[in-house]
mmJSON file of the N, C-alpha and C atoms, coordinates in Angstrom:
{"data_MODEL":{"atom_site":{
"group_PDB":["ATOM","ATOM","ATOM","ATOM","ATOM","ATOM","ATOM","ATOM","ATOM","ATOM","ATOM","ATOM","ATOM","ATOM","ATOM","ATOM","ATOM","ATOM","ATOM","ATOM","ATOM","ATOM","ATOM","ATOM","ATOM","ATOM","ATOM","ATOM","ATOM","ATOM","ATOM","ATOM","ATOM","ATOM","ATOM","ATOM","ATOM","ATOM","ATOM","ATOM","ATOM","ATOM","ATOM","ATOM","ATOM","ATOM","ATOM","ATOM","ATOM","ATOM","ATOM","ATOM","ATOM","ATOM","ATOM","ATOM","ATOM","ATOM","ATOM","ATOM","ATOM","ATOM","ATOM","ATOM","ATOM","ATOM","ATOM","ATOM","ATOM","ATOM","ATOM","ATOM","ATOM","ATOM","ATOM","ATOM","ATOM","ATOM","ATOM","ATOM","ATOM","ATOM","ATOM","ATOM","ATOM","ATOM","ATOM","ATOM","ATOM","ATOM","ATOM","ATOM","ATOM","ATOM","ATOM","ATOM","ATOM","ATOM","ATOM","ATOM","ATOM","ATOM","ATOM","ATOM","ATOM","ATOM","ATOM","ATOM","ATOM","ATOM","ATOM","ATOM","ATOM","ATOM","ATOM","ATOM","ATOM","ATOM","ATOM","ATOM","ATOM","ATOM","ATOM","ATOM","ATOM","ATOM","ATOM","ATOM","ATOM","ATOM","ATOM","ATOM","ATOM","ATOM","ATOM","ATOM","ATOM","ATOM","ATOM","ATOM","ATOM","ATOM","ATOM","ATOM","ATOM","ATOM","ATOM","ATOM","ATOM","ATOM","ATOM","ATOM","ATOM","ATOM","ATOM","ATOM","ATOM","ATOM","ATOM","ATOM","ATOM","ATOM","ATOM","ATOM","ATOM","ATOM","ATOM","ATOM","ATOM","ATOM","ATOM","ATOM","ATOM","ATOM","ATOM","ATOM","ATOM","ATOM","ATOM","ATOM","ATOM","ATOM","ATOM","ATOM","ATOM","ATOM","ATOM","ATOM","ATOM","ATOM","ATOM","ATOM","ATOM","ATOM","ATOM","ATOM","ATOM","ATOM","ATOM","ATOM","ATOM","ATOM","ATOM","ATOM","ATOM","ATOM","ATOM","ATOM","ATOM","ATOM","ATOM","ATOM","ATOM","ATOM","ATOM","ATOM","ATOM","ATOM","ATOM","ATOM","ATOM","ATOM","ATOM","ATOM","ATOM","ATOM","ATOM","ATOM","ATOM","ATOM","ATOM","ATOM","ATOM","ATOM","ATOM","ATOM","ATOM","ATOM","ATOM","ATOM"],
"id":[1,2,3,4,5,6,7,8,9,10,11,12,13,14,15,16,17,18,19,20,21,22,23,24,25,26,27,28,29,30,31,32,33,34,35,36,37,38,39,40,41,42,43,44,45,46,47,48,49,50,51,52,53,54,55,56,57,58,59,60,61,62,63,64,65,66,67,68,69,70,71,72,73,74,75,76,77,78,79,80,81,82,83,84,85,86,87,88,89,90,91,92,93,94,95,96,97,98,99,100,101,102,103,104,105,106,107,108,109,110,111,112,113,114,115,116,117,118,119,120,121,122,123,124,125,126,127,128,129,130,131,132,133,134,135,136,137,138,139,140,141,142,143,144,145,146,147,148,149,150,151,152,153,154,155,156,157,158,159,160,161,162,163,164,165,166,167,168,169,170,171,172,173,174,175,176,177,178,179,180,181,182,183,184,185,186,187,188,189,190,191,192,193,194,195,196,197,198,199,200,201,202,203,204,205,206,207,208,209,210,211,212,213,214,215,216,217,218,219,220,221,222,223,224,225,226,227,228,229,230,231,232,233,234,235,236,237,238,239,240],
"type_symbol":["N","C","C","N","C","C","N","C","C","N","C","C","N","C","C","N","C","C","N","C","C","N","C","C","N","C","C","N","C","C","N","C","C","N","C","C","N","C","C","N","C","C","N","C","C","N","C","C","N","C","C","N","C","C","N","C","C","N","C","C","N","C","C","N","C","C","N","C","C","N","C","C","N","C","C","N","C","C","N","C","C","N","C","C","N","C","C","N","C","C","N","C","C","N","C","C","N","C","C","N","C","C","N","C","C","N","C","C","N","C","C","N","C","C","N","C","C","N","C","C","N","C","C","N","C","C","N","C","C","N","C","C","N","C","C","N","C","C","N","C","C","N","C","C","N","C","C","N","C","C","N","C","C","N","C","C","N","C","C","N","C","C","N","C","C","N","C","C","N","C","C","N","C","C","N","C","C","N","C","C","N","C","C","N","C","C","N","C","C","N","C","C","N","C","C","N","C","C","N","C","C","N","C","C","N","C","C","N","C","C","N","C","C","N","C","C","N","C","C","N","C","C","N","C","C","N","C","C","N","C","C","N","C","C","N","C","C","N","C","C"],
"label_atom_id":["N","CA","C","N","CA","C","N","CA","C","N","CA","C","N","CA","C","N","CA","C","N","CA","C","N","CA","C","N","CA","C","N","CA","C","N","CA","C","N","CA","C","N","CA","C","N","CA","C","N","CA","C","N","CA","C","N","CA","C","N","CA","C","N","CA","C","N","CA","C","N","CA","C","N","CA","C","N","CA","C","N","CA","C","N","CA","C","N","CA","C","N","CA","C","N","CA","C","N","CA","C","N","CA","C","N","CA","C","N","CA","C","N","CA","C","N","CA","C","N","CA","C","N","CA","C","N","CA","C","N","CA","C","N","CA","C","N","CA","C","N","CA","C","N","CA","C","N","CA","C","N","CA","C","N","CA","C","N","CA","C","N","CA","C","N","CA","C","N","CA","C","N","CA","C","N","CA","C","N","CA","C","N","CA","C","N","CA","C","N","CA","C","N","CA","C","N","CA","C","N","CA","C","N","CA","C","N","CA","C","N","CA","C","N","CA","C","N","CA","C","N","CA","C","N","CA","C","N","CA","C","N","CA","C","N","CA","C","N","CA","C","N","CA","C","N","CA","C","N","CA","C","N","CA","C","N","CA","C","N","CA","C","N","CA","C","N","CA","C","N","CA","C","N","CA","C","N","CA","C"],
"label_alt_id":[null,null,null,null,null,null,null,null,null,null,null,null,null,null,null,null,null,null,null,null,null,null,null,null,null,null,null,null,null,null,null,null,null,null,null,null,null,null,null,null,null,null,null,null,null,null,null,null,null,null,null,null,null,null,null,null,null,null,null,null,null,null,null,null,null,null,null,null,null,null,null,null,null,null,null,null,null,null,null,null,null,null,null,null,null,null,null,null,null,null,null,null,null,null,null,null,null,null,null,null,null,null,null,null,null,null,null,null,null,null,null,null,null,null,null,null,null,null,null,null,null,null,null,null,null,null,null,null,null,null,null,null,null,null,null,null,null,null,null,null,null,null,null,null,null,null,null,null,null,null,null,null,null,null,null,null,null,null,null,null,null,null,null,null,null,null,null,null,null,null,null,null,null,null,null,null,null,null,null,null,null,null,null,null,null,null,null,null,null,null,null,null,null,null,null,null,null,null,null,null,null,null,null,null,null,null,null,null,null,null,null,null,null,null,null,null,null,null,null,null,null,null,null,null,null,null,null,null,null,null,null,null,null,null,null,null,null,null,null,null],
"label_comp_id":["UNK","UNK","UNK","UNK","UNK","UNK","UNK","UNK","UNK","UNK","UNK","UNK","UNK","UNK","UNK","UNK","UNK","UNK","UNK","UNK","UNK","UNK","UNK","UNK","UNK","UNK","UNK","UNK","UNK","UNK","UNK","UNK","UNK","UNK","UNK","UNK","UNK","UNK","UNK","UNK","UNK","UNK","UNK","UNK","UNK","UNK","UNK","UNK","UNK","UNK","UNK","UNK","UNK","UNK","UNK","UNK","UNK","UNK","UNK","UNK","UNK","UNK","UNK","UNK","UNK","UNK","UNK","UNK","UNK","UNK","UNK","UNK","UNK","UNK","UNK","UNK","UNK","UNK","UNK","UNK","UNK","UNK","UNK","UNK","UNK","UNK","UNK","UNK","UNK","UNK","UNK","UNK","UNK","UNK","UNK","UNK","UNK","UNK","UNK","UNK","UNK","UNK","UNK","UNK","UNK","UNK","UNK","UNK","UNK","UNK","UNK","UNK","UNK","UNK","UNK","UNK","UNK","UNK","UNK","UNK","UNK","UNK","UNK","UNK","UNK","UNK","UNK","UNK","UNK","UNK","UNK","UNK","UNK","UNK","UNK","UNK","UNK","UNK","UNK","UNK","UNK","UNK","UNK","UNK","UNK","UNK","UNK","UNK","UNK","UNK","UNK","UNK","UNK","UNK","UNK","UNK","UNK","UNK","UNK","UNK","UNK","UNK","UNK","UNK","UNK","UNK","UNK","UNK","UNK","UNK","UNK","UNK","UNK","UNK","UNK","UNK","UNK","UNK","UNK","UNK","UNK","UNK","UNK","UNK","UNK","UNK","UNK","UNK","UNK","UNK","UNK","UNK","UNK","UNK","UNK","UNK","UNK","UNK","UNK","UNK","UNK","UNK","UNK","UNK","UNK","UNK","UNK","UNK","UNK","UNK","UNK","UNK","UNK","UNK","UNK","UNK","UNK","UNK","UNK","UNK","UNK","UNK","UNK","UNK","UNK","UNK","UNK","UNK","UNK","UNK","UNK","UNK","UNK","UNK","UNK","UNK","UNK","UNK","UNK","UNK"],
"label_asym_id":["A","A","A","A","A","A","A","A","A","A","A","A","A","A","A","A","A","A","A","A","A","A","A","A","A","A","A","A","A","A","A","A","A","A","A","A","A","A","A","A","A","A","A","A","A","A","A","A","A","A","A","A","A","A","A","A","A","A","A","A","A","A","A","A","A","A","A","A","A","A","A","A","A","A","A","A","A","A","A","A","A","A","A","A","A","A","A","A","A","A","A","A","A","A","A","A","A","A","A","A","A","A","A","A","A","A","A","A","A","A","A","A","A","A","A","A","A","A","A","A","A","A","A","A","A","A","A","A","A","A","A","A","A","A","A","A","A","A","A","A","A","A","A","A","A","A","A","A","A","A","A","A","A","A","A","A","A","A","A","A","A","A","A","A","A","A","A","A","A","A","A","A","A","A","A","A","A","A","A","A","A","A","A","A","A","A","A","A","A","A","A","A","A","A","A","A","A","A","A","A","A","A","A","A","A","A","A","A","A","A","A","A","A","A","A","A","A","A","A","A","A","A","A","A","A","A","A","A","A","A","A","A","A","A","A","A","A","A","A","A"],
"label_entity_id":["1","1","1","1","1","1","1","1","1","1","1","1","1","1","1","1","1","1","1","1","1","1","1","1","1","1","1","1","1","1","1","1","1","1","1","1","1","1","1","1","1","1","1","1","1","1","1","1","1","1","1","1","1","1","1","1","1","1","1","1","1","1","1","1","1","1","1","1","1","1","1","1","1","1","1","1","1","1","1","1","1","1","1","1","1","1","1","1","1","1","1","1","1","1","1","1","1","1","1","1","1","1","1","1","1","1","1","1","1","1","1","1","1","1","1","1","1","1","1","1","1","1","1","1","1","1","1","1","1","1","1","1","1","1","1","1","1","1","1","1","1","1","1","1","1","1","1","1","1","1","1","1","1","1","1","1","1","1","1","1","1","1","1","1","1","1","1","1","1","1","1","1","1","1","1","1","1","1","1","1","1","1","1","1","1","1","1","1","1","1","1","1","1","1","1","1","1","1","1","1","1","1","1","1","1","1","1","1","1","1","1","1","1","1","1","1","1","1","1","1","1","1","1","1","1","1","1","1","1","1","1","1","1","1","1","1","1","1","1","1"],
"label_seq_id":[1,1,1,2,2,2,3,3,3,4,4,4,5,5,5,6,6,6,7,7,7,8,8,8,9,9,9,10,10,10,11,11,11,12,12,12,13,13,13,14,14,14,15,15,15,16,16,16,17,17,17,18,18,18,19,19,19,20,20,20,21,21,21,22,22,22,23,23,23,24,24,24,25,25,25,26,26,26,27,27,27,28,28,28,29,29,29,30,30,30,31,31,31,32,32,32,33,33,33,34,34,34,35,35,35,36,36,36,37,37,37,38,38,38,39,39,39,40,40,40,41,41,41,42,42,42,43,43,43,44,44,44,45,45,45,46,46,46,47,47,47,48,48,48,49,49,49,50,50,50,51,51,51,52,52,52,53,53,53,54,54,54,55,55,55,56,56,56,57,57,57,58,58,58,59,59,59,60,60,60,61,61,61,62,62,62,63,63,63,64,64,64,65,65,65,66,66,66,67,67,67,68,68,68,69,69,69,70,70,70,71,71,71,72,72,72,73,73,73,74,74,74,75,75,75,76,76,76,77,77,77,78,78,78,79,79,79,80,80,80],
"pdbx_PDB_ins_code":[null,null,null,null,null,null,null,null,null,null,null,null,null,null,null,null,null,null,null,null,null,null,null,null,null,null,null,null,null,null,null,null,null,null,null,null,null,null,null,null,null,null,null,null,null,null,null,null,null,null,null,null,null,null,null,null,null,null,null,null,null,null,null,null,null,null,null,null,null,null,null,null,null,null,null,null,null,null,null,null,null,null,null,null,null,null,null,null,null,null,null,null,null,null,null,null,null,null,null,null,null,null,null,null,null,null,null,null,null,null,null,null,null,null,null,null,null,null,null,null,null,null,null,null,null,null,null,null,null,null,null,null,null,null,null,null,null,null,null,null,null,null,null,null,null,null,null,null,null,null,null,null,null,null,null,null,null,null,null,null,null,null,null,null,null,null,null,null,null,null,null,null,null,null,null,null,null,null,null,null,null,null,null,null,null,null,null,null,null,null,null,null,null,null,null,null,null,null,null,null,null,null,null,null,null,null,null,null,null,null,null,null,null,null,null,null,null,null,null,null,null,null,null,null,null,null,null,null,null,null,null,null,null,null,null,null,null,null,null,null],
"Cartn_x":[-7.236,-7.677,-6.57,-5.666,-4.813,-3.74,-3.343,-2.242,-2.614,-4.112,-4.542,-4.073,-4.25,-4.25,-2.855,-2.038,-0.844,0.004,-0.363,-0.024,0.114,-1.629,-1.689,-1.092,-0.361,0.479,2.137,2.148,3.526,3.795,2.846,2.755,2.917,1.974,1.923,3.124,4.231,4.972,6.656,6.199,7.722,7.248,6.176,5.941,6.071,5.569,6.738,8.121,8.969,9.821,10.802,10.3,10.873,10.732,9.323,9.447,10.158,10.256,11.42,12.572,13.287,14.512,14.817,13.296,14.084,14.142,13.038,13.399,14.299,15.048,15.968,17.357,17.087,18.399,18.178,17.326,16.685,17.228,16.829,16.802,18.565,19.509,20.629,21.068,20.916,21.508,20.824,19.761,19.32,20.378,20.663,21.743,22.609,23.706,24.388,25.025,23.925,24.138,24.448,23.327,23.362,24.479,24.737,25.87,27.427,27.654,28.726,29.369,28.181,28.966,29.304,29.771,30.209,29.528,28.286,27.488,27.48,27.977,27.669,26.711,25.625,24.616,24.865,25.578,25.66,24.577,24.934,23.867,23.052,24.748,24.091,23.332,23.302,22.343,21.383,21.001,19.416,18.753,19.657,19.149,18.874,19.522,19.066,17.9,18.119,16.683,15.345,15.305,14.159,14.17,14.944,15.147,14.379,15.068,13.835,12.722,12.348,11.37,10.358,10.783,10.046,10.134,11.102,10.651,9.906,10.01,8.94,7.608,7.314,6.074,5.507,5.968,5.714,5.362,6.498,5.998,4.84,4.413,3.309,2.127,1.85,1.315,0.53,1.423,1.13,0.038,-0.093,-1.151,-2.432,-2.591,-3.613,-4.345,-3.828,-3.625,-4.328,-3.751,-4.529,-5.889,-5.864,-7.062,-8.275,-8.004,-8.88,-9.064,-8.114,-8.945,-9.598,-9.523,-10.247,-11.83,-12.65,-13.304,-13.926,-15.364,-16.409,-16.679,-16.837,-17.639,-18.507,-19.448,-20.654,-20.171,-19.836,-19.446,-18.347,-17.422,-16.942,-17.59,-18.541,-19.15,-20.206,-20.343,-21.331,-20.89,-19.747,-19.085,-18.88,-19.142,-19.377,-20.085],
"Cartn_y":[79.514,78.38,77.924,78.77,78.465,77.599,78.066,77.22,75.736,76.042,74.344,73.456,74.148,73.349,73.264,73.96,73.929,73.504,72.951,72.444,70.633,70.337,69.111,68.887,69.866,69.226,68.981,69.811,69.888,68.488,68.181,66.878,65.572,65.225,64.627,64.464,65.33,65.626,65.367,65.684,65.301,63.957,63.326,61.83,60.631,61.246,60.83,60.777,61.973,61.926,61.261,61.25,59.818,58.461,58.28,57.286,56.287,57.262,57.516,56.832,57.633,57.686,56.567,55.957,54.778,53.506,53.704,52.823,52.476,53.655,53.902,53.168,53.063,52.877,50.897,51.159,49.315,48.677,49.413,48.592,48.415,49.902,50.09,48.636,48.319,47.581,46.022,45.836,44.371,44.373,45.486,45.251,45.022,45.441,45.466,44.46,43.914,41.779,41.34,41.531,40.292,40.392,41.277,41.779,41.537,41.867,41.448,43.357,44.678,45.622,46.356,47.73,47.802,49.577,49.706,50.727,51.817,53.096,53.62,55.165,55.496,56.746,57.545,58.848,59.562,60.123,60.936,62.036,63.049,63.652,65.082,64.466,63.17,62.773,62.738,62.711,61.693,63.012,64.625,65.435,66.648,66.53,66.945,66.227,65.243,64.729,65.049,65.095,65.193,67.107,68.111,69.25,69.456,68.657,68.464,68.772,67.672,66.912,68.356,68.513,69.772,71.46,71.449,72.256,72.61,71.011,70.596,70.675,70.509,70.33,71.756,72.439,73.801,74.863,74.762,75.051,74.636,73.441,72.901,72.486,73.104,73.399,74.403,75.811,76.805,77.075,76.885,77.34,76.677,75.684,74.765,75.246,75.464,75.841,77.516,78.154,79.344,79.306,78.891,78.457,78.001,76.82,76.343,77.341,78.156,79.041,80.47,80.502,81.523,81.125,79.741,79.388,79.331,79.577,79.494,78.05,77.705,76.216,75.744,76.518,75.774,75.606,76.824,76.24,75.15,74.792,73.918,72.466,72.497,71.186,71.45,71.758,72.359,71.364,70.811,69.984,68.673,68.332,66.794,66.01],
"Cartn_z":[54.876,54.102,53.151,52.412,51.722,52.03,53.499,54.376,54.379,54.342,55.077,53.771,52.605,51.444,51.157,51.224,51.22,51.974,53.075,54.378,53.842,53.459,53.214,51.871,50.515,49.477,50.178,51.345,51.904,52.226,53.181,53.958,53.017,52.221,51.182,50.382,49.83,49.389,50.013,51.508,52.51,52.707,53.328,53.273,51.941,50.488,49.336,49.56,49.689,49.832,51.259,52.33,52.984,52.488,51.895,51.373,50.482,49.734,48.447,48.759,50.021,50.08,51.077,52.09,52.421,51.9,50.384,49.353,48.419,48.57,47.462,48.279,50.01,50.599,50.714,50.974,50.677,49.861,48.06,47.044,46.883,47.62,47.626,47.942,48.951,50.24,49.788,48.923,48.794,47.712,46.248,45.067,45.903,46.807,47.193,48.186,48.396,48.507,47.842,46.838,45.474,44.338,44.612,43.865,44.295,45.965,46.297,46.474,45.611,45.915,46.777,47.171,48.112,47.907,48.713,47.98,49.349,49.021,50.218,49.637,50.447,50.529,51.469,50.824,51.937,52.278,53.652,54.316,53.511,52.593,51.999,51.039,50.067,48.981,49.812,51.051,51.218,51.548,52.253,52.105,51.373,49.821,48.754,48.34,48.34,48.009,48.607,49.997,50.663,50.904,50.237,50.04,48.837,47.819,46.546,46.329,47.201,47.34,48.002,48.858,49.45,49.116,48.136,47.145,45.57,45.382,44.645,44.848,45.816,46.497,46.905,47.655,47.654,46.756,45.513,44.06,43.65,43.417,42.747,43.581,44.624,45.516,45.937,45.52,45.898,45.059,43.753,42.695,43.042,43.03,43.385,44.811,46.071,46.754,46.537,46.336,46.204,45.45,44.056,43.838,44.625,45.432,46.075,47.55,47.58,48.577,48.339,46.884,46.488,46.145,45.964,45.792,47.032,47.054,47.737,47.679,49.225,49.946,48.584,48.975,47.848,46.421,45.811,44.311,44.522,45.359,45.441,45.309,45.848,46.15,44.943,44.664,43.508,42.161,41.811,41.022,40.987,42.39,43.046,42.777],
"occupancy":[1.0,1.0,1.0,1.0,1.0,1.0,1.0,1.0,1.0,1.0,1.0,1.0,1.0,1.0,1.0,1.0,1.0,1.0,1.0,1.0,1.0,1.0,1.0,1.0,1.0,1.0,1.0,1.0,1.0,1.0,1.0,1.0,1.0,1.0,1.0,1.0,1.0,1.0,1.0,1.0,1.0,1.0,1.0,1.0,1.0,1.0,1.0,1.0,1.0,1.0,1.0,1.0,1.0,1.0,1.0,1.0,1.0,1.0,1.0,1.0,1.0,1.0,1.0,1.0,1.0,1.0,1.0,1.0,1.0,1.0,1.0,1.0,1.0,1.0,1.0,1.0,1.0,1.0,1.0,1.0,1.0,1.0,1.0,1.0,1.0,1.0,1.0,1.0,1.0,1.0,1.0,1.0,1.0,1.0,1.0,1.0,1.0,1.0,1.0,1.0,1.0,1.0,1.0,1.0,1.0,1.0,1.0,1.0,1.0,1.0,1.0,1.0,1.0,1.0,1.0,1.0,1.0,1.0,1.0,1.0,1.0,1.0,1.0,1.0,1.0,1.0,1.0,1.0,1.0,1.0,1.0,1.0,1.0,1.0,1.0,1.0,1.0,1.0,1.0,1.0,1.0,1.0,1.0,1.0,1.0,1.0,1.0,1.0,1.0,1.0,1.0,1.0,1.0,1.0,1.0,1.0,1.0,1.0,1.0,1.0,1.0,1.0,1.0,1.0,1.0,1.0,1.0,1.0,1.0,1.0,1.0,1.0,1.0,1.0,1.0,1.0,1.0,1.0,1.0,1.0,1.0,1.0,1.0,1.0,1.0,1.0,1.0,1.0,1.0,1.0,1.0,1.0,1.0,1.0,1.0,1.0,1.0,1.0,1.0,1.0,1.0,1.0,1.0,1.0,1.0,1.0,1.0,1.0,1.0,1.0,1.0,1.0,1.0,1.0,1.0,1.0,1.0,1.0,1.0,1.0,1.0,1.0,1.0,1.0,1.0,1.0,1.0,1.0,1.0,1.0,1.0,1.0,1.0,1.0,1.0,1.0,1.0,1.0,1.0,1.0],
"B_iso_or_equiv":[0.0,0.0,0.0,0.0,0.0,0.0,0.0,0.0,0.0,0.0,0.0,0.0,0.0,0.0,0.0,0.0,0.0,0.0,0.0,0.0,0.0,0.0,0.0,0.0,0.0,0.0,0.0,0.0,0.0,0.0,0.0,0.0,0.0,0.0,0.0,0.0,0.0,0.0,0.0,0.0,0.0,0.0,0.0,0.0,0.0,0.0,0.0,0.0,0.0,0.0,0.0,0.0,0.0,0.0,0.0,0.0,0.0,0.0,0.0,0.0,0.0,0.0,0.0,0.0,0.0,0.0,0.0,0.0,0.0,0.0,0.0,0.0,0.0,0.0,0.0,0.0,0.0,0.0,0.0,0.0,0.0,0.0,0.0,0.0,0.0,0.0,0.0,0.0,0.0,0.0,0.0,0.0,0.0,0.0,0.0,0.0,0.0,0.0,0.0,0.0,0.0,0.0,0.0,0.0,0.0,0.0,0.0,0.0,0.0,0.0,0.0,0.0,0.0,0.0,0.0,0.0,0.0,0.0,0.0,0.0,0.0,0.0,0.0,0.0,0.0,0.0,0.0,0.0,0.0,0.0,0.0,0.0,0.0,0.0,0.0,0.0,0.0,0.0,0.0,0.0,0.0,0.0,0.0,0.0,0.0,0.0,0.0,0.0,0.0,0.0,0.0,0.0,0.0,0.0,0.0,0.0,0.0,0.0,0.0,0.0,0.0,0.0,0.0,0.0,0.0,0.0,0.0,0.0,0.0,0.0,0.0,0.0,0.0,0.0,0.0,0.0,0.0,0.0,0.0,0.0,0.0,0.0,0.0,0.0,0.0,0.0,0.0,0.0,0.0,0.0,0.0,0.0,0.0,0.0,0.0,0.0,0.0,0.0,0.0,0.0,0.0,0.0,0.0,0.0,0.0,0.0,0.0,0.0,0.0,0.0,0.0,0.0,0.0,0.0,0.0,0.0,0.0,0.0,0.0,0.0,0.0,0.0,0.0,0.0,0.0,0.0,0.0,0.0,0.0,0.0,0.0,0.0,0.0,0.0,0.0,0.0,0.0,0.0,0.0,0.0],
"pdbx_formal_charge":[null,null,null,null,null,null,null,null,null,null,null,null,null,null,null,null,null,null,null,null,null,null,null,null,null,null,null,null,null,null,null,null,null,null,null,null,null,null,null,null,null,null,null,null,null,null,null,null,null,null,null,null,null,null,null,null,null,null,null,null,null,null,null,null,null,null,null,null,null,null,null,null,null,null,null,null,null,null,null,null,null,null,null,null,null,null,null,null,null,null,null,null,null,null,null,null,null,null,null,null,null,null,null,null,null,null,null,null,null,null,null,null,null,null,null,null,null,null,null,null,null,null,null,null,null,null,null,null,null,null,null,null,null,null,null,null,null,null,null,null,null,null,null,null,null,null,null,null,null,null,null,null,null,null,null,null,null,null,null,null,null,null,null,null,null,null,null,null,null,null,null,null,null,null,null,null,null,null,null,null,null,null,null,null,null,null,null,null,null,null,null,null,null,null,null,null,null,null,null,null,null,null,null,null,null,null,null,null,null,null,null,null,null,null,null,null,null,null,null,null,null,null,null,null,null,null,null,null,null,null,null,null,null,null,null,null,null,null,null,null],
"auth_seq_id":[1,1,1,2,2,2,3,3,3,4,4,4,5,5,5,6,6,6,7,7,7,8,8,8,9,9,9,10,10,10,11,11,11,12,12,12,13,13,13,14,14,14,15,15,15,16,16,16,17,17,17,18,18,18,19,19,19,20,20,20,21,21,21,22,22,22,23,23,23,24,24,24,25,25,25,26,26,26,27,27,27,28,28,28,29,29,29,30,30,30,31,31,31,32,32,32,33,33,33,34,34,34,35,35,35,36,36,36,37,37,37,38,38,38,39,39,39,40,40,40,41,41,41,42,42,42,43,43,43,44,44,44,45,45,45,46,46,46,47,47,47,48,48,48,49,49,49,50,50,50,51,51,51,52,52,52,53,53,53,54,54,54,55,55,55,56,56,56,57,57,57,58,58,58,59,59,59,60,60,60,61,61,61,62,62,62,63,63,63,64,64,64,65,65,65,66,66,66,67,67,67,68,68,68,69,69,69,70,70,70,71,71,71,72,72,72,73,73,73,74,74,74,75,75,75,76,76,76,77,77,77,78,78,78,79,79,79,80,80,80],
"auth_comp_id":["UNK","UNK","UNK","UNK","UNK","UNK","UNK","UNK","UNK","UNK","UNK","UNK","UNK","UNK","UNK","UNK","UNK","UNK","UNK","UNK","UNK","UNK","UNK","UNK","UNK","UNK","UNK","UNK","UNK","UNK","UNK","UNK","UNK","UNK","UNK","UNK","UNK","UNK","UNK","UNK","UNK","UNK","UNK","UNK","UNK","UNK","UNK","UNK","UNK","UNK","UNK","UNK","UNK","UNK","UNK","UNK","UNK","UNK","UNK","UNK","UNK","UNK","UNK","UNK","UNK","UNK","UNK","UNK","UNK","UNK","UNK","UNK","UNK","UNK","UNK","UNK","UNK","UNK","UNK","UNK","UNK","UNK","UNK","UNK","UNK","UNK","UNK","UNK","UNK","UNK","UNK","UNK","UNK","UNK","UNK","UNK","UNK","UNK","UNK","UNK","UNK","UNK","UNK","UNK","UNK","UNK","UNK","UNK","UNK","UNK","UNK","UNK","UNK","UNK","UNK","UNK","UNK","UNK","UNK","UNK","UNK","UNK","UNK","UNK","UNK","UNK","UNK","UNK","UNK","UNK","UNK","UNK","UNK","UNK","UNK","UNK","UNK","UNK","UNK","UNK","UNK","UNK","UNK","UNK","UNK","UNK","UNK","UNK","UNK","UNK","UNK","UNK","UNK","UNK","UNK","UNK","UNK","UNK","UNK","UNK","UNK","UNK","UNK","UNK","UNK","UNK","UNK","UNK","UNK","UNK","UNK","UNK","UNK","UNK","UNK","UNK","UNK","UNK","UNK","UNK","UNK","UNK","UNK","UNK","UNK","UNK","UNK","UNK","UNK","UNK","UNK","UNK","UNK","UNK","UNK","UNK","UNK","UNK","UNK","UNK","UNK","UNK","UNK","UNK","UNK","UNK","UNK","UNK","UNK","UNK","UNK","UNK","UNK","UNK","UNK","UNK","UNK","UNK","UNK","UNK","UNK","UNK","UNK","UNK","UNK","UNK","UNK","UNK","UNK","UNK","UNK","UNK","UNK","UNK","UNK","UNK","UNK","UNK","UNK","UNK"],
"auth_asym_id":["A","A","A","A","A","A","A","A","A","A","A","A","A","A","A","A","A","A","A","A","A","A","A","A","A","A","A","A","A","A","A","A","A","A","A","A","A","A","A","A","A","A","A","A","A","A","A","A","A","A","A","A","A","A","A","A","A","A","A","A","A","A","A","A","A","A","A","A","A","A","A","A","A","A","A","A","A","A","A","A","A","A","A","A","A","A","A","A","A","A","A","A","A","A","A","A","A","A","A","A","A","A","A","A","A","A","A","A","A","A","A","A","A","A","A","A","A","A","A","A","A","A","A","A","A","A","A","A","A","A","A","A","A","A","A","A","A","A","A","A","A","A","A","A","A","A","A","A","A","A","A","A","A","A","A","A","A","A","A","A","A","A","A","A","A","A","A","A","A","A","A","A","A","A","A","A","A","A","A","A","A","A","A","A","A","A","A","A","A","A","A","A","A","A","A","A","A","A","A","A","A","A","A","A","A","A","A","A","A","A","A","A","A","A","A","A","A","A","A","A","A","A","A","A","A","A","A","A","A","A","A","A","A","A","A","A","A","A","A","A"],
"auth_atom_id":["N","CA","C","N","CA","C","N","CA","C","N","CA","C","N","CA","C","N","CA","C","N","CA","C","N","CA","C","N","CA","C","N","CA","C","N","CA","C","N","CA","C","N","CA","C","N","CA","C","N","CA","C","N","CA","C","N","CA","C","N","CA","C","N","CA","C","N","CA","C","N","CA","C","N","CA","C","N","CA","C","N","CA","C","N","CA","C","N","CA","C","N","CA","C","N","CA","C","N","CA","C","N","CA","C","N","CA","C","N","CA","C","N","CA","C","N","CA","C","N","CA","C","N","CA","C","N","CA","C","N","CA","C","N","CA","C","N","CA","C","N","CA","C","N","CA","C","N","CA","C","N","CA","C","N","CA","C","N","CA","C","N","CA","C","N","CA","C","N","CA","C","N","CA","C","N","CA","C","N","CA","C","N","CA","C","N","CA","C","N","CA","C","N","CA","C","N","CA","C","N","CA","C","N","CA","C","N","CA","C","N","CA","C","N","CA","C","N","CA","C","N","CA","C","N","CA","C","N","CA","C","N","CA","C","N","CA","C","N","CA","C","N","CA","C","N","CA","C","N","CA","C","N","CA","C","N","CA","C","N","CA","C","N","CA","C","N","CA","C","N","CA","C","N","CA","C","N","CA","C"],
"pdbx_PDB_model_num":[1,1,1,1,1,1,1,1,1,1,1,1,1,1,1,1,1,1,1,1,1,1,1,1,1,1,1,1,1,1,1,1,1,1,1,1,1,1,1,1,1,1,1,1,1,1,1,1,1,1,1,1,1,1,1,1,1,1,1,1,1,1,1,1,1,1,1,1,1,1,1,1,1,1,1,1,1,1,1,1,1,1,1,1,1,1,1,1,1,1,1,1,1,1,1,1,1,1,1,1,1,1,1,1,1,1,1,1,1,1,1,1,1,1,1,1,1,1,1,1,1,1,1,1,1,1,1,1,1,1,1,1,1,1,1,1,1,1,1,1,1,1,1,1,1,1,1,1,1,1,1,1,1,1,1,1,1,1,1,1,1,1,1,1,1,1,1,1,1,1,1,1,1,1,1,1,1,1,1,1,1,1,1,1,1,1,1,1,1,1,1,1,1,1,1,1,1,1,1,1,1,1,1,1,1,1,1,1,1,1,1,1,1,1,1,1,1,1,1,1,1,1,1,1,1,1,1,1,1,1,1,1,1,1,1,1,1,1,1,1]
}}}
């Protein structure tokens, strides 16, 4: 049960983080018109980031995550 929950902050967390980063290459590349600059993103930035990103997520994950699988179905829903 824990995995499952930790599975879905993983997911959640790497799908932020693509997101992120193909916004970040967007907003790069629209400044980088309007501007006239000459902007380049490497590889290793886009995969520190999404490294981050997924160790962020794992961390703050894991607690929540265990929690909710130490809890019983019913008292769970018991709060709803």
């Amino acid at each position: 049960m824990r995995i499952q929950f930790l599975a879905e902050a993983l997911a959640l967390t790497l799908l932020g983080g693509v997101i992120g980063i193909l916004l970040s290459v967007v907003a790069c590349a629209g400044l980088a018109d309007a501007l006239g600059w000459n902007i380049a993103i490497s590889l290793s930035a886009c995969i520190v980031a999404f490294a981050s990103a997924f160790v962020v997520g794992l961390f703050f994950g894991s607690y929540p995550a265990w929690r909710a699988a130490r809890l019983s179905p019913i008292e769970a829903l018991r709060y709803e």
